[in-house]
Each structure stands twice: as C-alpha cells, then as structure tokens.
VEXNUBA-509533 format. One line per 5 residues: their letters; for each residue z, x, y of C-alpha. Coordinates in nm, 3 decimals. Layout:
N
A	Z,X,Y; ...
***
This chain:
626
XXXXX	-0.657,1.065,-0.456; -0.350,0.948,-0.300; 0.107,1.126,-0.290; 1.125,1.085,-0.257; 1.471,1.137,-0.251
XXXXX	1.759,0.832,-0.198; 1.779,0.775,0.204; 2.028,0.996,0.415; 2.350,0.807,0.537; 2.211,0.831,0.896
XXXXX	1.901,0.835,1.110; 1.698,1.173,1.132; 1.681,1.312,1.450; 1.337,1.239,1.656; 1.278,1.608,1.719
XXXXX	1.318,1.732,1.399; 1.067,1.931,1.207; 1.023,2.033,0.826; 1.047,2.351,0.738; 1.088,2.603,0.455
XXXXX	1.380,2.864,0.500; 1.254,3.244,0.488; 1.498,3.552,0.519; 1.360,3.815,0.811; 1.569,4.135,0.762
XXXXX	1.944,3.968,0.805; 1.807,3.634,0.971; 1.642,3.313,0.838; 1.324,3.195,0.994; 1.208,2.846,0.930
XXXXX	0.830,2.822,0.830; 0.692,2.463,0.910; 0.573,2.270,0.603; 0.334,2.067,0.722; 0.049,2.135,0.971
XXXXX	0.147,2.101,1.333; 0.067,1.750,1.474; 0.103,1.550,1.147; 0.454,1.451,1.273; 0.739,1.492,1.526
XXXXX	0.698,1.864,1.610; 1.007,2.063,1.679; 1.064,2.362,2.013; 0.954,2.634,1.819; 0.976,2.987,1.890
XXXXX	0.625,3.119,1.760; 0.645,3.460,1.597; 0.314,3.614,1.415; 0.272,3.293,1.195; 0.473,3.025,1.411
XXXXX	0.802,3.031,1.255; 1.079,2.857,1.441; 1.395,3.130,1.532; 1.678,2.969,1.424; 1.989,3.014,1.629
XXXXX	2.299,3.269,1.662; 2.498,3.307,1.343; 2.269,3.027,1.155; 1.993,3.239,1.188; 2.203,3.431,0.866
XXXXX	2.352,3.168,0.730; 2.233,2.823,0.814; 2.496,2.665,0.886; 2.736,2.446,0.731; 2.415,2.345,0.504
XXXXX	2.479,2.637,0.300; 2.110,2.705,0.292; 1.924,2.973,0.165; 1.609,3.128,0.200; 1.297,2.907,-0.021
XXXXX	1.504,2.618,0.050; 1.361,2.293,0.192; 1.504,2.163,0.527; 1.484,1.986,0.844; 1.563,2.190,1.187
XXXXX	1.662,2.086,1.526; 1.723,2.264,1.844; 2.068,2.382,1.876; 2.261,2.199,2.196; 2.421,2.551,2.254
XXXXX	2.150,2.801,2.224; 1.763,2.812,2.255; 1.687,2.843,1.844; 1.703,2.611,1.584; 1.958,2.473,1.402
XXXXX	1.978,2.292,0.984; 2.083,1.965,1.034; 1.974,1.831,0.691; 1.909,1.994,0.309; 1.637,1.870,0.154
XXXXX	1.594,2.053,-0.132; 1.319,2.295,-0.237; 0.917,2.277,-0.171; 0.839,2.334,-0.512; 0.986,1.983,-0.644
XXXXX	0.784,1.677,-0.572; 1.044,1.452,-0.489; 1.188,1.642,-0.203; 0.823,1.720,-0.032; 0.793,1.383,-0.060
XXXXX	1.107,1.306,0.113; 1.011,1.591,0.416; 0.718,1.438,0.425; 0.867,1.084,0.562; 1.093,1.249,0.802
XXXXX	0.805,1.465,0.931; 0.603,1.136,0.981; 0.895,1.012,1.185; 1.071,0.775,0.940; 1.471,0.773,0.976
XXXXX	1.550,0.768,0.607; 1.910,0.585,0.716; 2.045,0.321,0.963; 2.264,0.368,1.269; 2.635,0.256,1.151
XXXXX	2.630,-0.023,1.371; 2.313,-0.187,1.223; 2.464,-0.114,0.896; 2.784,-0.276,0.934; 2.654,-0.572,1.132
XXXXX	2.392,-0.581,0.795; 2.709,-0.624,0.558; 2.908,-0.838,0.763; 2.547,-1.091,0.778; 2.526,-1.054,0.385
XXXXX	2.840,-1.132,0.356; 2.800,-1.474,0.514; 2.688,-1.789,0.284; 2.407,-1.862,0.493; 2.519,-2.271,0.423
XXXXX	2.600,-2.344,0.787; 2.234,-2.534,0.806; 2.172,-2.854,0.557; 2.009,-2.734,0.260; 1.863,-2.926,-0.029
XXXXX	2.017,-2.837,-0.359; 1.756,-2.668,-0.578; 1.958,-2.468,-0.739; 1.900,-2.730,-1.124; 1.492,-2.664,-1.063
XXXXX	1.365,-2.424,-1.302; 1.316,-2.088,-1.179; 1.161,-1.736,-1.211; 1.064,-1.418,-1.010; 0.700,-1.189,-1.080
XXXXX	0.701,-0.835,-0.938; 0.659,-0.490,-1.009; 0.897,-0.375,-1.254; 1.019,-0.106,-1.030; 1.097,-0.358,-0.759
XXXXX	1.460,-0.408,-0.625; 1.367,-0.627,-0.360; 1.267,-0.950,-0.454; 1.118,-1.172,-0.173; 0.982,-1.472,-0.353
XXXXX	1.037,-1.701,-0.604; 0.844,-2.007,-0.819; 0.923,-2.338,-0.964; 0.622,-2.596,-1.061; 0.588,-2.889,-1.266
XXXXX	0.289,-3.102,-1.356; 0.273,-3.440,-1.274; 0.016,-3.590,-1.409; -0.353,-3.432,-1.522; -0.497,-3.308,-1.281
XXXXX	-0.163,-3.256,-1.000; 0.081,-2.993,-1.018; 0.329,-2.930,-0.791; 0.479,-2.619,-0.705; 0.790,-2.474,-0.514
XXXXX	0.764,-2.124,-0.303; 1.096,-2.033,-0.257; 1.107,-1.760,0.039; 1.444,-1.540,0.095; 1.584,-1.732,0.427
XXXXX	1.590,-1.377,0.595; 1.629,-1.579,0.911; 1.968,-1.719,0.835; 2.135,-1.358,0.802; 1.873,-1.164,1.038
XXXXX	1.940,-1.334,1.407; 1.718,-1.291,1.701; 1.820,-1.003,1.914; 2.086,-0.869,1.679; 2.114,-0.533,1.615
XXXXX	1.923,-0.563,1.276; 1.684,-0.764,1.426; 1.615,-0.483,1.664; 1.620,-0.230,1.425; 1.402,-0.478,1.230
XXXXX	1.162,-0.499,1.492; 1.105,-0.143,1.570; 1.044,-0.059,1.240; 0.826,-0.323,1.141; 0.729,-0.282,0.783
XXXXX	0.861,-0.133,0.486; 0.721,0.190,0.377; 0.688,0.262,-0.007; 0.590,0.608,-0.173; 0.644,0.717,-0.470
XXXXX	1.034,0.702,-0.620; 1.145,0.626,-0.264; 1.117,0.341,0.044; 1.200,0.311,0.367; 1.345,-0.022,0.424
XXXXX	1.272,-0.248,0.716; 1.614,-0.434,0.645; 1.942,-0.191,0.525; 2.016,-0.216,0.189; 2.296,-0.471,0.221
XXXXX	1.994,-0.711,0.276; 1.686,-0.638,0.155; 1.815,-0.547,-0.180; 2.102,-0.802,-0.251; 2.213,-1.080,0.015
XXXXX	1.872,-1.172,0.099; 1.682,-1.073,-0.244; 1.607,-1.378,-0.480; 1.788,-1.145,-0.791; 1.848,-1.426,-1.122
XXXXX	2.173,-1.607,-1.170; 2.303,-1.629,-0.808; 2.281,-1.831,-0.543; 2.048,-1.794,-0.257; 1.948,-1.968,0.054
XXXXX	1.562,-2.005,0.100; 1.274,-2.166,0.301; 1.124,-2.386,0.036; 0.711,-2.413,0.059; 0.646,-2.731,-0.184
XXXXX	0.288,-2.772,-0.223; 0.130,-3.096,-0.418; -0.205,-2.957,-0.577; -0.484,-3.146,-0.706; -0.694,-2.973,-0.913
XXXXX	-0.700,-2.705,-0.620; -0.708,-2.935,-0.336; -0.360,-2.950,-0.141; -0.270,-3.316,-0.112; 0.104,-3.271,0.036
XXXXX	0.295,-3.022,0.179; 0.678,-2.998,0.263; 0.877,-2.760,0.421; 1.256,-2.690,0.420; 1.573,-2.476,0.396
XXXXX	1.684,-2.508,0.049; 1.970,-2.328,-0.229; 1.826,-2.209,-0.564; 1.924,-2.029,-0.859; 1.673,-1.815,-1.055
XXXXX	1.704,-1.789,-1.390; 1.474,-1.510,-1.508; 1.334,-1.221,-1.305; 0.961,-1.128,-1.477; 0.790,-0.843,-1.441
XXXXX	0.328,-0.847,-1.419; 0.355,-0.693,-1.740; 0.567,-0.936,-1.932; 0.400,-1.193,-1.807; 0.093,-1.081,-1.911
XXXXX	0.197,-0.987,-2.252; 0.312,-1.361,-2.217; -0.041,-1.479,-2.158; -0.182,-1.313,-2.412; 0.023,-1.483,-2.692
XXXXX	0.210,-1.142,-2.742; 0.531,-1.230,-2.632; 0.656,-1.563,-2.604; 0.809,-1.767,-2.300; 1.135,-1.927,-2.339
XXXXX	1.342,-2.181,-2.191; 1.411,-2.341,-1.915; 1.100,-2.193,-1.742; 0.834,-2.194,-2.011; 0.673,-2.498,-1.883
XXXXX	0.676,-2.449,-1.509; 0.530,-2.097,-1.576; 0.242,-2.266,-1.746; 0.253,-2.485,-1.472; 0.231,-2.239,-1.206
XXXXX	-0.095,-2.056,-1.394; -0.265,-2.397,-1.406; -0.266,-2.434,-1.027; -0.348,-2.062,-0.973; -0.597,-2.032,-1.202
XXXXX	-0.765,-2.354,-0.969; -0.705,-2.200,-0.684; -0.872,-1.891,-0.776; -1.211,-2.079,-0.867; -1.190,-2.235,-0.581
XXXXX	-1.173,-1.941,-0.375; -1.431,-1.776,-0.554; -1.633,-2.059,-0.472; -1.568,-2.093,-0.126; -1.676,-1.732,-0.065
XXXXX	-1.400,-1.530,-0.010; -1.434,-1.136,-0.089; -1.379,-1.014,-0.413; -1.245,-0.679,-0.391; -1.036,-0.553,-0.701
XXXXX	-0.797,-0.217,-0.643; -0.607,0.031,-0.855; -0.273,0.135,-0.691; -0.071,0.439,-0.928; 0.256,0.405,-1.005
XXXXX	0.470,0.727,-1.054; 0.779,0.816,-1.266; 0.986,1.107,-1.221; 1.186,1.315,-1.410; 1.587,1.431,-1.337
XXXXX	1.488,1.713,-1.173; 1.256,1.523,-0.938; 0.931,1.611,-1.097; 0.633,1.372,-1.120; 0.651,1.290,-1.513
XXXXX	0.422,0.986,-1.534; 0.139,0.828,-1.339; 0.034,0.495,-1.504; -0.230,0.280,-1.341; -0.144,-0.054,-1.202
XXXXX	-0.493,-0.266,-1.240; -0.511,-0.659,-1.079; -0.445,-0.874,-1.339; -0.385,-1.232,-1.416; 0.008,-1.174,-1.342
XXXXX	-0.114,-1.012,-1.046; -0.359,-1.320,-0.951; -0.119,-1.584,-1.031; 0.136,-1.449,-0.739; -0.080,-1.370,-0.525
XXXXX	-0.299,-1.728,-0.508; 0.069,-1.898,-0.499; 0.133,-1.711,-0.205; -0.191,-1.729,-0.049; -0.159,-2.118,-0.079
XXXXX	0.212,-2.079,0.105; 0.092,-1.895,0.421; -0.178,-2.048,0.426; 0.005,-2.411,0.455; 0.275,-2.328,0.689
XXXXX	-0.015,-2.126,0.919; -0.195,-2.481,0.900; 0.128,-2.701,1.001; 0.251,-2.427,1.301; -0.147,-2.490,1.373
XXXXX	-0.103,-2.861,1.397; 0.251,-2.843,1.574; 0.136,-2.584,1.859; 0.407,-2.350,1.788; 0.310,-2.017,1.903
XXXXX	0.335,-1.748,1.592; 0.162,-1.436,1.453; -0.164,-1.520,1.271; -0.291,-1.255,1.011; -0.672,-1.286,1.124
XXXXX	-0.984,-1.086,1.012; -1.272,-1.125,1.205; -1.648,-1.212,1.078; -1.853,-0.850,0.993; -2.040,-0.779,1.276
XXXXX	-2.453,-0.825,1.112; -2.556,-0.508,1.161; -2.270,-0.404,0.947; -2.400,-0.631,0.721; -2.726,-0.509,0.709
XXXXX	-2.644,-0.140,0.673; -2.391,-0.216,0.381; -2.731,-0.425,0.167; -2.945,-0.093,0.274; -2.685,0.144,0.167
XXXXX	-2.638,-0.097,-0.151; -3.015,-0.087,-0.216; -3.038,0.262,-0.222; -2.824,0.296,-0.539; -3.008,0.007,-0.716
XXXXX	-2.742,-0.237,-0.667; -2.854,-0.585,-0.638; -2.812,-0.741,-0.322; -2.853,-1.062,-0.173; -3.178,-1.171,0.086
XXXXX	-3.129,-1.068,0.436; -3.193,-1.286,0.714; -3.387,-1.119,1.033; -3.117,-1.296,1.250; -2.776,-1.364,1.155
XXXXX	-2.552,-1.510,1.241; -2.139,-1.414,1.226; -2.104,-1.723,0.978; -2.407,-1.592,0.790; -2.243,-1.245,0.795
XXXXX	-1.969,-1.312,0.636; -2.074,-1.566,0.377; -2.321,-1.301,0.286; -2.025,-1.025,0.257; -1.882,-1.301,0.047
XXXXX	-2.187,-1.254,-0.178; -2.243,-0.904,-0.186; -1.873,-0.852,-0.307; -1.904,-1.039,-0.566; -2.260,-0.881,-0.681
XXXXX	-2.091,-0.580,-0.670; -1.825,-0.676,-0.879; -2.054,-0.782,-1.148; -2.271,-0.436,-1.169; -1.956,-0.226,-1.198
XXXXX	-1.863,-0.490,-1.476; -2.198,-0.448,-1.610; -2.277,-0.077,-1.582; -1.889,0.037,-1.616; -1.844,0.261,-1.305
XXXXX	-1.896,0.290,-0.961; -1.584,0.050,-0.850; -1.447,0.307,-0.609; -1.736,0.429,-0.431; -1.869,0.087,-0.415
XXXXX	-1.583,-0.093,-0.326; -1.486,0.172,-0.053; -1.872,0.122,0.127; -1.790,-0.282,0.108; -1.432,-0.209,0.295
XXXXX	-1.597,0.039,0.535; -1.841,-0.281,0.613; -1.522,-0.501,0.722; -1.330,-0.525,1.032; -0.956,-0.453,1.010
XXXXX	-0.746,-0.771,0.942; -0.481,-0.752,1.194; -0.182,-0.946,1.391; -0.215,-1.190,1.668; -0.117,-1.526,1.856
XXXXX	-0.461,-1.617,1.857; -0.569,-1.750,1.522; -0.953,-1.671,1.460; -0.935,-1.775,1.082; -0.907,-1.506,0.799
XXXXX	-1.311,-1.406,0.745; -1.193,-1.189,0.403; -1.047,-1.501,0.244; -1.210,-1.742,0.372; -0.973,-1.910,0.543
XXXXX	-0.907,-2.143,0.866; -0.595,-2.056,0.942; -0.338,-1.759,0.766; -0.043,-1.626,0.839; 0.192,-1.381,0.656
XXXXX	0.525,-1.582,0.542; 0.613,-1.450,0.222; 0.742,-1.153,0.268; 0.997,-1.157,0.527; 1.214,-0.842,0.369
XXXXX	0.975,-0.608,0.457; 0.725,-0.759,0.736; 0.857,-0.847,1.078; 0.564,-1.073,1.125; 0.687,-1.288,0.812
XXXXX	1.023,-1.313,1.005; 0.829,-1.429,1.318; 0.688,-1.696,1.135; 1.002,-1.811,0.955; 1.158,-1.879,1.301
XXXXX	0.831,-2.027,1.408; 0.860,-2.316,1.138; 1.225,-2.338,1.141; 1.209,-2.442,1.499; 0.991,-2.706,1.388
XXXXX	1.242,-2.815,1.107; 1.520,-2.946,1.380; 1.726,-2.597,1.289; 1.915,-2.380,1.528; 1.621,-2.157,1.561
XXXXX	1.386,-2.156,1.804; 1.024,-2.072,1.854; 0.879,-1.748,1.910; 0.805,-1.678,2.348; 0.413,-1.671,2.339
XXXXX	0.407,-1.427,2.618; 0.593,-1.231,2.352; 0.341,-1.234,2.080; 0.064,-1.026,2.183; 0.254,-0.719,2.215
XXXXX	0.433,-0.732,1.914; 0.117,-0.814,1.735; -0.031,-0.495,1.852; 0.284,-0.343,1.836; 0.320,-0.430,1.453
XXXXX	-0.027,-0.363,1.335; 0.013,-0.025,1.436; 0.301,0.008,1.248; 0.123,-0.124,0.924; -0.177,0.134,0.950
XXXXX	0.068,0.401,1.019; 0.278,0.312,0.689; -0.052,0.281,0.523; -0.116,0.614,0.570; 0.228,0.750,0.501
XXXXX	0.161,0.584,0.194; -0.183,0.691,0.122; -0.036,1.056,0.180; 0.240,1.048,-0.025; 0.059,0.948,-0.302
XXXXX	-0.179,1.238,-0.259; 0.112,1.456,-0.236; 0.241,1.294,-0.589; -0.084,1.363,-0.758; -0.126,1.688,-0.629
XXXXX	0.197,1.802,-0.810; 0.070,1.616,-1.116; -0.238,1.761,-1.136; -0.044,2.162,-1.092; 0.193,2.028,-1.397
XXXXX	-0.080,1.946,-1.614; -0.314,2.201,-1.542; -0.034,2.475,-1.578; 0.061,2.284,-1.916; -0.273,2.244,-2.077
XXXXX	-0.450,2.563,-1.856; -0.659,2.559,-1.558; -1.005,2.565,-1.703; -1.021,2.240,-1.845; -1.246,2.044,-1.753
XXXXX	-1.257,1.698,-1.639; -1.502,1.369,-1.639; -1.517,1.262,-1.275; -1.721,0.986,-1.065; -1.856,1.015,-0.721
XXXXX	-1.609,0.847,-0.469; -1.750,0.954,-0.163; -2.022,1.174,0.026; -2.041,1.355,0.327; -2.272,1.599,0.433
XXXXX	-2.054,1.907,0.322; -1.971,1.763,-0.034; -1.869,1.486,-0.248; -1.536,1.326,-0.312; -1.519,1.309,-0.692
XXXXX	-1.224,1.128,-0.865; -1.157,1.236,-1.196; -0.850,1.250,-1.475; -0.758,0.920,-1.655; -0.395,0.834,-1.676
XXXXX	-0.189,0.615,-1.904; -0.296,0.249,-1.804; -0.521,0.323,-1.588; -0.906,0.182,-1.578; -0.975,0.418,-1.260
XXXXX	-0.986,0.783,-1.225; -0.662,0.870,-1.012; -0.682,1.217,-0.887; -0.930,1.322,-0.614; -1.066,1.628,-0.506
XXXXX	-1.367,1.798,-0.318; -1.684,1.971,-0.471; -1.817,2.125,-0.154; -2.246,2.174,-0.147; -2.172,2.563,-0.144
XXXXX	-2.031,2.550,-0.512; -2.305,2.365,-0.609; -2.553,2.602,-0.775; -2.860,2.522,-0.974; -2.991,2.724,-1.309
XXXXX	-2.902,3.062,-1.306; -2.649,3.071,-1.002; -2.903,2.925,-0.792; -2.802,2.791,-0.469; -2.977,2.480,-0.233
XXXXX	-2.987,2.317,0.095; -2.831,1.958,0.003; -2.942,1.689,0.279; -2.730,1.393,0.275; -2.977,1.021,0.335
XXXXX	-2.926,0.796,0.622; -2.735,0.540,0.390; -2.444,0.807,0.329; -2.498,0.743,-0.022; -2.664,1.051,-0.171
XXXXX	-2.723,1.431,-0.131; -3.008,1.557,-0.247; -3.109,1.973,-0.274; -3.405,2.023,-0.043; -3.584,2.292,-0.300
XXXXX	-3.471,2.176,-0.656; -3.486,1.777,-0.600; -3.158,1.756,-0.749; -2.968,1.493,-0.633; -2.590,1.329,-0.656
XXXXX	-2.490,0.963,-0.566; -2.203,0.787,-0.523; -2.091,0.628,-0.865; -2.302,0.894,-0.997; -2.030,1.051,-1.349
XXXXX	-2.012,1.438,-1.292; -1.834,1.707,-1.477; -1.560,1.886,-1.288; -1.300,2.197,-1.286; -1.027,2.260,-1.076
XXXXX	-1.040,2.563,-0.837; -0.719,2.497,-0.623; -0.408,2.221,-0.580; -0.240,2.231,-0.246; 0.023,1.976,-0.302
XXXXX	0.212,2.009,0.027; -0.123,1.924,0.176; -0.222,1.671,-0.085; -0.579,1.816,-0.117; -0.777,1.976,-0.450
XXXXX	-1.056,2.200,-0.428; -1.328,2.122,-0.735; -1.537,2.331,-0.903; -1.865,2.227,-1.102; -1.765,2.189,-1.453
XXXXX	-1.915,2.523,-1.634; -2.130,2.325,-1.941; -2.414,2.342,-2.019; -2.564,1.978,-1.881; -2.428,1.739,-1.660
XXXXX	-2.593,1.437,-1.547; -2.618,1.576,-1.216; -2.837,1.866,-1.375; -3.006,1.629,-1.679; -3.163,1.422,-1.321
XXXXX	-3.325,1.717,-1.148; -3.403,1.860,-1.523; -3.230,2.171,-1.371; -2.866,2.356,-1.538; -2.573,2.342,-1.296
X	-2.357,2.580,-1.277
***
C-alpha cells in the first residue's frame, strides 16, 4: 500500500520536528509524531516517553499559535531558552490531510519559498519571454493530456499527417529556460530542490507558483513561449527532426479520461484539434509496436489517486490504470527526449543523460528461477550471457509476464515487483550508457522542465546549440549534480510512496469504522519474507489492482483447529511453506483477509487470516485456516 494541506507562506525551519501537543499538569509537552530518524529531528528534552519540554510561558500556552493540547504542530528550539517553541499549526493528527502535511515537513520539505525567490519568480513571469526569435505557432492546432487534477501543465501536441504512412508531430515544451536563468535565485532554489514532490491533495513545487502553475504552464487560450520538438515520423521510423524556440496557443486542455472516452467512440472530438489528435494516436500507436518489438520492458503500474473531503478527510481513492491516453503521451514524449538526447549526442554538448544500465546475468538468471517456481513461463537461459543477452532476455521475460497475468487474471503486483527488483536503478549522468529499460541508444529527460532540474539542464544544453543566449552546461559540473539529483528523485519517491500509505491507512480506518471491522476482504500475495506475506487487498472505484496493503505475519497463520506451523520461506523468495502441514502460500497466490490494526501515522496495517471456512491457502494443503 502506499499515503496535504496548501504550502505555508515561508520555508520551514531545518530543525523542526512534528509533534502532537499534550497538557502535563499546567504545561504542554510535545509528543513526536513520527519515529525518530525518519526526518529532521528536533533538541529534545526526553522525559519517560521522549517528549520535547517546550519553553517558559509556551510551555502553557503555545504561543502566539494559540495551540492546544491534541493539536498538530511543528516545534523549534526557542533562541531564548533551552525548550521548544510552536512555530507553525498544523492542525490535528486525526485528519489525513494535515498528517500528510507533517509528514513533508518532517521529511525536510519547506512547504514555501524564501521572499526573495518568490518575488524574483513573479517579476520572471511577468516578463514575455519574446526577447529571443521565435517562430509563430501560435495558428497550429493545439491540445494538452494530463491528469485531471493537474495544474501544471508542461507539454503540449500538435500533429498532422502528410501523406500515408508520415505524420508529423510538434512537442511543444514550456521554455522554462527563458524565465528560469542560470544562477538566479530560482535557479538556485531550483537546483537544490530538484524535483517536484506530489502526495496526495498537496505538492511541493520545484518552481514557486508564479511559474510552475501559470507563466511557464502551457494552460489553453494564452500565449506561451516554448522549445518546439518537431519530429517527421514514418510509420515509426524518425526521418527529420527540428528543434526551436517557438509561441503557441493551446486551444483545449484534455484530460486521460476524456480522451479515452474519446477513443472509444463515447464522446466525440471537436474542432480545430480533432484531426491532429487522430494524428498524434497514429504515430503513437507506431511507436508503441515498434518498441514492443525492439524489446523494451513492458512493465504496466497502478498509481491511486485520492479525493478529499472539506474537512480534509480521504473521501475517494480511484485507481489510475495505463491506458491508451496514458500511452499516447508518454510514446510522444519518449520520441522527444529521445531526439534531442540523439542531436546533443551528435553535437558533443555535455548534458544529463537518463541511463539504465544492462541487468547484471545473474540477476537474470535468479529472476527466470524465481519465475519458474510459480509456473510462469519463461524464456531459455543461456549458460553464458552476455549484458546484451541480459537485457534482451529481461525484454522477454516482461513481456511473458505480462501475458500470464492477462491470461490467469492476477499476480501483476507480485510479479511485476520481482521483474523491478531484477533491474538496476535508471539514474542521472554525463555519461550516456543508453537506456537498457527502453531500449534505447541515447535518452535524456526534456519534457518536463517544471518539475525536473535535469529537464532544465538539457533545455540549456540544446539552446546553446540553437545560436541563443544560453550556454552549455560546464561538464566538470555534471557529475555532481547528476548524483546530486538522483538522490533527490529516490528521496521524493519515497516521500511519495509514504504519503500514499499514510492516505490509505486513513481510508482503510474510515471504511472499516463505517461498514465494521470484521469484514473481510479478497486479497493477493504482493510480497514474502520470511516473517509473513505482504497481501494487497480492497478494490476501489476504477481500480483493476488491489490498493491497500497490509501484513499477515506466519504467527497468525494457524492451521485446522488453531493449529500453528513452522513456515520456511524457498530460496527463490517466492513461497512459504509450513514445515508439518505442507501448506503453502505464493506470491500471486488470492487469500482471504481481516483487518487486526491501522496505524495511519505510520502508514502500516496489521492482517488477520480471514475467519471462513476455506481459503485457497487452506483448499491447497487440504487443511482449514484459521
């Protein structure tokens, strides 16, 4: 399973820590919300259960804050005194919202911009951007595709057929570079940051808001200056490329699920971008085959999307599954970085690469064993192989796997997480060492310059090659901020990944306290370790995957009448089996669960065995569960 209030006018204070107000006789005590080390950790005063002391009169009544005790805030040592001190209300523990909020300032996020960057941000937007020659776009046909919830919109399409078998199509890209200068204060601030952060009903913004969600973002009817990608495609072979700085108009902003209807003859398109849209699924639809083809991974995911309520309660989780929409984007923009990684390629300009390495082959070979052992097919293994073998066999294998959760209906989780697990981590660098997951020669990230700083990088790398004012990235620059922005992108990954846990977690308590805790639920194996398995479980409007997650540990697992075993997880990681009663559980395996205990805060659900009569763990070892 994976886990936000509107961001603060100002930065949060790096030695903050989260913490839930408590009344001690006539004093307040802040407890910490999360577990120590998780984030920046605060001078605390330890009493018997590690509250923090806070100091002189706040300690009754919190200052200027107006806090009271159960309320949710952040603390910070008082200049003046040796406690603690409120420097920020963020509401109370029991609302979803604001734990998600605590939980991005206790991960270190700022949740605001210094003035300075903020004002320098407005002053940039409000600049026409039209001091470098453009070409007038602005009469092309034109349309955004993103999430309906987005409000930054990086991206835009125009395409046209030419003949039978050519399209061409236009990637418009916001020109971030012409408001976003190289060692301004935003670009600093840019820089540091790295990457937008997105959790549920909240982000934290690489760019201020000035930018990222109006001067720079491609929103329908006004102007905006871009870096047009024009790409000639022939069938799905690129026969032309052109790059330039460029002023459009868009004249519809779509959302996956419009277009989709779209697609499906539900809903139709209307003028002036009908055609080009038909256009633009034409050439994606080639270059997916081709991909396919070529041997590039195929790894489908299922990222939730959550609503909330006034009150800042989780009212909705709806599943958002890959589909054609989806595809269409993201083989347009594939195409785009792609070509412009190609051309800095051929020109020598230095730049950051988005490169993932070959699987190493004994990888390989463990993922077909571990594959094997749950009867999925798998392809021949050579005794020696090679990296290029590796990872045109990893090609394979993903797609096998694709086709048995297609044909047996489950499993695309589990399975999908041991193919992952298999890969190296894709990754930023000045060294271009080709793109093993898609396949490809030579790929950079350029399409998203709102919220990556190495899409930035790259803008400046090809605008320097354009005869604009910009020049090219300092190699000897490269390979820190690579590293430097990598880390960045796992970290928000996980502050991600957490937050949505956190979400789902108060989701789960709703519904459970609304419909009564022993329900039961139908679950699938997700993952295995040797004290328990990871079972997801609870379907959720849209969705085609299970989207909460919890833990059935091997002591609650108890055959016929309360009978307990020794479960022995294989080599492969892929099954437990009980060392008396043969019973055994795999991953993908369905399974029948209750829930014994939601820790939101913590993002983490304790499972019971579901109390029936026969589940298909039992119906395999002909034993009763219970």
């Amino acid at each position: 399973m994976r886990g936000g209030a509107a961001a603060s006018p100002g930065p949060a204070p790096t030695d903050g820590v989260v913490a839930v107000l408590q009344r001690r006789g006539r004093f307040l005590v802040g407890e910490p919300l999360f577990p120590e080390g998780r984030g920046s950790a605060a001078p605390r005063r330890r009493g018997g259960r590690g509250q923090i002391v806070l100091a002189g009169n706040e300690g009754r009544r919190a200052g200027a804050m107006q806090a009271r005790a159960g309320d949710l805030v952040l603390l910070r040592r008082s200049a003046r005194s040796s406690g603690a001190r409120v420097v920020r209300l963020l509401g109370r523990p029991e609302v979803a919202r604001d734990v998600i909020e605590a939980l991005m300032l206790d991960r270190g996020l700022r949740r605001g911009f210094e003035e300075a960057v903020e004002r320098e941000a407005r002053q940039a937007g409000e600049l026409a951007a039209r001091s470098q020659e453009r070409r007038d776009l602005r009469s092309l046909a034109t349309f955004t595709i993103d999430p309906s919830s987005a409000r930054d919109f990086d991206d835009a399409i125009s395409a046209e057929r030419v003949d039978g078998e050519t399209v061409r199509v236009w990637v418009h890209i916001a020109d971030v570079a012409a408001h976003v200068r190289e060692g301004s204060l935003i670009d600093r601030e840019a820089r540091r940051r790295a990457t937008s952060v997105y959790v549920p009903g909240a982000v934290e913004p690489m760019l201020p808001e000035s930018l990222s969600n109006d001067a720079c973002s491609l929103v329908p009817g006004l102007e905006r200056p871009v870096v047009t990608i024009e790409l000639e495609l022939r069938n799905s072979v690129l026969a032309r490329a052109a790059f330039y700085r460029s002023l459009i108009r868009s004249d519809v902003r779509l959302d996956y699920e419009r277009v989709d209807r779209i697609f499906a003859a539900r809903e139709s398109a209307a003028e002036p971008w009908r055609e080009p849209l038909a256009a633009a699924r034409e050439a994606a639809a080639a270059l997916q085959d081709a991909r396919e083809r070529s041997g590039a991974l195929v790894v489908d995911s299922e990222e939730p999307e959550f609503a909330f309520d006034d009150e800042g309660n989780v009212s909705e989780i709806r599943g958002r599954v890959q589909t054609e929409s989806h595809r269409l984007i993201e083989h347009l923009m594939i195409a785009a970085n792609e070509a412009v990684a190609v051309h800095l390629e051929r020109h020598r300009v230095p730049c950051l690469y988005r490169v993932h390495e070959r699987p190493l082959p004994e990888r390989v070979e463990r993922l077909a064993d571990q594959l094997a052992s749950l009867g999925v097919p798998t392809p021949p293994i050579p005794e020696a192989m090679s990296s290029t073998q590796a990872a045109e066999i990893m090609g394979d294998i993903s797609r096998r796997v694709d086709q048995h959760v297609k044909r047996t209906g489950r499993g695309r989780a589990a399975l999908s997480s041991l193919v992952l697990r298999s890969l190296k981590q894709a990754y930023y660098s000045p060294a271009n060492v080709g793109h093993a997951g898609l396949h490809s020669a030579a790929y950079c990230h350029f399409t998203s310059p709102i919220r990556r700083y190495p899409d930035l990088v790259c803008h400046r790398a090809l605008l320097s090659t354009l005869g604009g004012s910009e020049r090219a990235p300092r190699a000897g620059d490269l390979s820190e901020l690579g590293s430097w922005t990598s880390d960045r992108e796992r970290e928000a990954m996980v502050i991600e990944r957490d937050s949505d846990d956190v979400a789902c977690c108060f989701a789960l308590e709703r519904e459970l306290y609304e419909e009564g805790w022993e329900r039961t639920f139908p679950g699938e194996v997700r993952g295995l370790i040797s004290a328990g398995a990871f079972v997801a479980f609870g379907n959720v409007s849209g969705a085609q995957e299970l989207v909460y997650e919890g833990m059935l540990p091997v002591r609650r697992m108890r055959m016929g009448e309360g009978e307990s075993d020794w479960w022995e997880l294989n080599e492969e990681g892929t099954m437990l089996r009980g060392e008396r009663t043969g019973a055994s559980i795999r991953l993908g395996d369905p399974v029948e669960v209750q829930v014994a205990r939601v820790e939101a805060v913590r993002g983490r659900v304790d499972l019971l065995p579901a109390p029936v009569e026969e589940t298909e763990l039992s119906r395999r070892a002909g034993r009763r569960l219970r």
